[in-house]
C-alpha positions as CSV (number, residue, x, y, z in Angstrom):
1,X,17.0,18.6,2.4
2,X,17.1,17.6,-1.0
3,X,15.8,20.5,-3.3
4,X,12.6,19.9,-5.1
5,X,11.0,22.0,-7.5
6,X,8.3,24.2,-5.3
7,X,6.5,23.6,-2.9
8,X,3.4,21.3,-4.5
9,X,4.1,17.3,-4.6
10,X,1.4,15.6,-6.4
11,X,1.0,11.9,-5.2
12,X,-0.4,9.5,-8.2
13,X,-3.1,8.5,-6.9
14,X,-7.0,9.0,-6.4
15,X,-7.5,6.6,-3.4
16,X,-8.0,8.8,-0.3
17,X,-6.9,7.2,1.8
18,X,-3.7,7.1,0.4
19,X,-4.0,10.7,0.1
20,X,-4.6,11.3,3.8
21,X,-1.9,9.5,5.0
22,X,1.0,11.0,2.3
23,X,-0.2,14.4,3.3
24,X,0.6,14.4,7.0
25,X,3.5,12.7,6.4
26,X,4.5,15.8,3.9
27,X,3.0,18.4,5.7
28,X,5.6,18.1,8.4
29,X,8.1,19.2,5.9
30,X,5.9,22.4,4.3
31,X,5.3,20.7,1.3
32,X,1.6,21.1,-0.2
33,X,0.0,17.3,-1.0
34,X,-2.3,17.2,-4.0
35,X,-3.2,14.5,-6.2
36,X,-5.1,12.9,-9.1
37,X,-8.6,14.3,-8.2
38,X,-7.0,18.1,-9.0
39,X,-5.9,16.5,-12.3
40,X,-8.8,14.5,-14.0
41,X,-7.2,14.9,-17.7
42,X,-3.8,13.3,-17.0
43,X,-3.3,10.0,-18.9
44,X,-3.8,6.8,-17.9
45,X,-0.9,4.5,-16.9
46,X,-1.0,0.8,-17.3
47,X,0.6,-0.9,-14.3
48,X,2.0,-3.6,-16.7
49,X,5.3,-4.0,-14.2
50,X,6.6,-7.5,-12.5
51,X,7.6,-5.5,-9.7
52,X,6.2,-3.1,-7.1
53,X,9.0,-0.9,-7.7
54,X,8.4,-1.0,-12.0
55,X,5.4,0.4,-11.1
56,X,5.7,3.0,-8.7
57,X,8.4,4.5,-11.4
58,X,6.6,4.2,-14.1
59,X,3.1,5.7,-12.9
60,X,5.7,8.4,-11.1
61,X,7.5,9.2,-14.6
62,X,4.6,9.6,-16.7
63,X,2.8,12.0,-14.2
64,X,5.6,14.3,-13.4
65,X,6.5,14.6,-16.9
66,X,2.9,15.5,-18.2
67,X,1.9,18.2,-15.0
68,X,6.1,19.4,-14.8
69,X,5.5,19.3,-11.0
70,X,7.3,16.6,-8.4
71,X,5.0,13.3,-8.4
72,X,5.3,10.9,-5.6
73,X,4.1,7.5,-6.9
74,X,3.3,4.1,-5.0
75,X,3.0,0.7,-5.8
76,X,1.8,-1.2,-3.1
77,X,-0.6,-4.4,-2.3
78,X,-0.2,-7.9,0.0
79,X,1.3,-10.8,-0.6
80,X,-0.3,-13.8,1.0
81,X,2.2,-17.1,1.8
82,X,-0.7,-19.8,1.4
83,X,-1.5,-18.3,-2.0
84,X,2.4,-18.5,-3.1
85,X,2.4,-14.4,-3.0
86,X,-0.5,-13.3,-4.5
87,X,-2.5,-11.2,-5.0
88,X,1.1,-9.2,-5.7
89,X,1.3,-6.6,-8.4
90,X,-2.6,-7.5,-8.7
91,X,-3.5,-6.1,-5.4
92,X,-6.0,-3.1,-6.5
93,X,-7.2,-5.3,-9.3
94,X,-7.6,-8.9,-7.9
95,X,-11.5,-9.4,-8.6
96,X,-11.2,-8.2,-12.1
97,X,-12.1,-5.2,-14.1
98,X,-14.3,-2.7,-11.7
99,X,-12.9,-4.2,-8.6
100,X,-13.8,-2.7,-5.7
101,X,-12.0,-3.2,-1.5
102,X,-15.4,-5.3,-0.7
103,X,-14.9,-7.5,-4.4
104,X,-11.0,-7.9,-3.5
105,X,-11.6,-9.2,0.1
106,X,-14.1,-11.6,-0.5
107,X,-12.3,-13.2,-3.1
108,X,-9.0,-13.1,-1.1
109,X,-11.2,-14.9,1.9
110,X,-12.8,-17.1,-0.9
111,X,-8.7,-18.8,-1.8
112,X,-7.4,-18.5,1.7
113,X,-11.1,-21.1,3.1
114,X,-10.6,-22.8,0.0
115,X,-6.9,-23.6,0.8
116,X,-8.1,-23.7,4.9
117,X,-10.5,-27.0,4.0
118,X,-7.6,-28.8,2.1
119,X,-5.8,-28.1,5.5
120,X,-8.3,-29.3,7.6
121,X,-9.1,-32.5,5.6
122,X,-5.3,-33.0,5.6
123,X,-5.3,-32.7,9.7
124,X,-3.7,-29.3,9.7
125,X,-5.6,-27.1,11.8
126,X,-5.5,-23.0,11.8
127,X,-4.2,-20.9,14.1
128,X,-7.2,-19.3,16.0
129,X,-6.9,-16.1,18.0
130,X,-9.1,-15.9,21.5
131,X,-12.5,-14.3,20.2
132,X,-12.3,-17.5,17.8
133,X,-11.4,-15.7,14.6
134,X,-9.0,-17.6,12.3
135,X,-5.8,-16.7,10.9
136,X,-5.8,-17.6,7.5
137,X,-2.2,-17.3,5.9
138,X,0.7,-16.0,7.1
139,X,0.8,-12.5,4.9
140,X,3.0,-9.2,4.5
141,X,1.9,-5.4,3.2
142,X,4.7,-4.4,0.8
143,X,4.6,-0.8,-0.6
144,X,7.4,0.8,-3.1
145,X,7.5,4.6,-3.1
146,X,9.2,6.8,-6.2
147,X,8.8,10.5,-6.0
148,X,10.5,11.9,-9.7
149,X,11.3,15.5,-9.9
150,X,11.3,16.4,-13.6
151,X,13.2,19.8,-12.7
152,X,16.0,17.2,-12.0
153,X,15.1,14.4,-13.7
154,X,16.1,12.4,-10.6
155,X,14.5,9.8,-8.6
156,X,14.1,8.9,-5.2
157,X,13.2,5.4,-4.3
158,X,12.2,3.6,-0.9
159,X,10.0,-0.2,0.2
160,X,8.9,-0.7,3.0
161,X,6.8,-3.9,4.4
162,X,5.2,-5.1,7.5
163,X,4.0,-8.6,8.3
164,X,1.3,-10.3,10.0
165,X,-1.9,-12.5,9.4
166,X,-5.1,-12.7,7.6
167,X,-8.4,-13.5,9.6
168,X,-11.0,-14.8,8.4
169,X,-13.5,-11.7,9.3
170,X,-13.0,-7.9,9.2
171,X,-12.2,-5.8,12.2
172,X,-11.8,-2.1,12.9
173,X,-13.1,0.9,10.2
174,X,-9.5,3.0,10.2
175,X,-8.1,1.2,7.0
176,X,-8.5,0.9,3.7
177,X,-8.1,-1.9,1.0
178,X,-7.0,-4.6,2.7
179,X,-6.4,-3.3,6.0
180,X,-9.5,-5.0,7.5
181,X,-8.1,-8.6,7.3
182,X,-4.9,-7.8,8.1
183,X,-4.2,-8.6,11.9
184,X,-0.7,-7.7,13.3
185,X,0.3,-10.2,15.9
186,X,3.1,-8.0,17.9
187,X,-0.1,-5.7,18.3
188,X,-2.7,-8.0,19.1
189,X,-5.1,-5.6,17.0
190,X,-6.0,-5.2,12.6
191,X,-3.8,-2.8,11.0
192,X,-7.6,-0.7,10.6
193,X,-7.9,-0.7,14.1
194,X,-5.1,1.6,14.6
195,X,-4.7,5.3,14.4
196,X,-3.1,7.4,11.5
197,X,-0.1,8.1,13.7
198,X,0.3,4.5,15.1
199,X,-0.4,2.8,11.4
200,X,2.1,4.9,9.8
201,X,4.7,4.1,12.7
202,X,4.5,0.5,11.3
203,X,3.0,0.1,8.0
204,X,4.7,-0.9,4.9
205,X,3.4,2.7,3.9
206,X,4.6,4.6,7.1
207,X,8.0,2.6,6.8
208,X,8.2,3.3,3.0
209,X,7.5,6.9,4.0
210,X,10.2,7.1,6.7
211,X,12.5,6.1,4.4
212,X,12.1,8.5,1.4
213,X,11.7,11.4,4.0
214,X,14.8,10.3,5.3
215,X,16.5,10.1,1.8
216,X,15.2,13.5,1.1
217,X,16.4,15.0,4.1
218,X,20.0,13.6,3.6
219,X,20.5,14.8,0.4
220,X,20.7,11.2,-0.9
């Protein structure tokens, strides 16, 4: 495995979820997760990339180097194909300063019905699953991980993605963010409907995950 310095990572974040998920996956190599709640003074970092990746370094960088321990950072969010990509890089923030999950969704639902009626006045018609929800947009989770040891100065980098739909209603209460409105077709369920263990099996996040692990394990 590659060496880091201790046994603490701290992941650069203060949504729990996130948290929760980085945790088991670490926790299966010994390593102690902790994260932004056990540091309220650190300093802010602007996510002023045009990348996923820009950002998970950056926010990585700048914690490791203010706490001196190894910080695991992600960038992460969905990009949705009838809204050419977006939300993007402005995942967390879509709805604006204070933006909250609820805010983000209902203005991602508010484009994609918007775009739907153009459809449908053109004669294009949505994709509709059996319980009559609607898919949306065709959409994929992408999430860039960067944990930066300082003791080394090195990095180690991974993406990871996962496609699927979005519906036009919630469903399941396992998720987070998006997760709700995301509906994975070679499942025939929401990402939020699955379990930790089967969501990090296929997530961007889980698959993202898999791969640093991997890279760390290698010596890479």
């Amino acid at each position: 495995m590659k060496t880091l310095s201790g046994d603490t990572i701290v992941v650069a974040t203060k949504n729990a979820g996130k948290v929760r998920e980085f945790a088991h996956a670490f926790g299966k190599l010994g390593k102690q997760v902790v994260s932004m709640f056990d540091y309220p003074n650190l300093p802010e970092v602007v996510e002023d990339g045009t990348t996923f990746a820009e950002n998970a370094r950056k926010k990585a960088r700048t914690v490791a180097e203010a706490l001196g321990l190894p910080v695991l950072a992600d960038d992460s969010g969905l990009e949705a194909a009838e809204l050419g990509g977006a939300p993007g890089v402005y995942s967390a923030r879509y709805s604006g300063e204070g933006a909250t999950d609820a805010r983000n969704n209902a203005k991602l639902l508010a484009e994609l019905a918007a775009v739907a009626e153009r459809r449908d006045r053109a004669g294009q018609g949505l994709e509709q699953l059996s319980d009559g929800t609607k898919l949306l947009s065709e959409a994929r989770f992408v999430c860039a991980l960067a944990l930066y040891d300082p003791g080394t100065g090195e990095f180690v980098e991974s993406e990871g993605f996962v496609s699927g739909c979005i519906m036009d209603s919630p469903r399941g209460d396992g998720g987070f963010g998006y997760d709700p409105l995301f509906y994975l077709k070679q499942q025939g369920r929401g990402i939020a409907e699955l379990t930790t263990e089967e969501k990090q099996a296929i997530s961007h996040r889980g698959s993202a995950l898999s791969s640093l692990l991997a890279k760390l394990e290698s010596g890479e």
